[in-house]
C-alpha angles and dihedrals in degrees: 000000000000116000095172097123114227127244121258127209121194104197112179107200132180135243095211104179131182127179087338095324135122126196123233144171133214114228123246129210135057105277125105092276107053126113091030122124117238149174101269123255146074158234116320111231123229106288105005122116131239091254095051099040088051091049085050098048099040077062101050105039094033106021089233143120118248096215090178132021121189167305092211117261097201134315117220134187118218131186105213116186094257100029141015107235130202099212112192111190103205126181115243140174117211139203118213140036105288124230142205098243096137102019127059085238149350124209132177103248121205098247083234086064093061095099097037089056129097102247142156114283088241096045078061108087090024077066093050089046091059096049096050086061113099120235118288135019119359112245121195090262089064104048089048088064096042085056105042107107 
């Protein structure tokens, strides 16, 4: 029986939306993952928050302010081959122009294109998680139902 325990990786990422769209990026590098597209954002470091990991993230990888981070959107586990990953989706509104510094790119996606885009197995049912939310602000019933799972 194998006792190494695996690596596990807490990345915190962003649902930015504008006029029905929401910004990704497509991953860079070689490894399984690259070329996909994804919500942006990145790992949290030992002790930080969500919030504040988002807000540092949302700097590096897009150049811009998070001026607002949540409510959550919806949290998965996923099991990858190498490493076992906590994904939290948060809502977030940005200032600035965002840029492509970490990814190979970032576009603006019609909400309606999530399921029909090459993502990561665990951005999946975050995506579904986004869709099932009725227009406008998130309440706390609604949240209730996205995370109920």
């Amino acid at each position: 029986m194998n006792t190494e325990k695996r690596p596990h990786v807490y990345v915190v990422a962003a649902l930015i939306e504008r006029a029905g769209l929401v910004l990704l990026d497509r991953r860079a590098g070689e490894d399984e993952l690259a070329g996909l597209w994804e919500f942006p954002g990145g790992k949290r470091e030992l002790g930080e928050s969500d919030e504040g990991a988002l807000r540092r993230e949302l700097k590096e990888e897009l150049g811009v302010a998070c001026t607002e981070a949540g409510p959550l959107i919806g949290r998965v586990e996923y099991a990858y081959e190498a490493f076992d990953l906590t994904l939290a989706l948060y809502a977030a509104e940005i200032q600035g122009t965002p840029e492509a510094k970490a990814a190979a790119e970032i576009a603006w996606h019609p909400l309606e294109a999530l399921p029909k885009l090459a993502m990561p197995p665990a951005n999946q049912p975050l995506c579904a998680a986004v869709l099932a939310r009725s227009p406008g602000p998130l309440s706390s019933e609604k949240m209730r139902y996205v995370n109920s799972t």
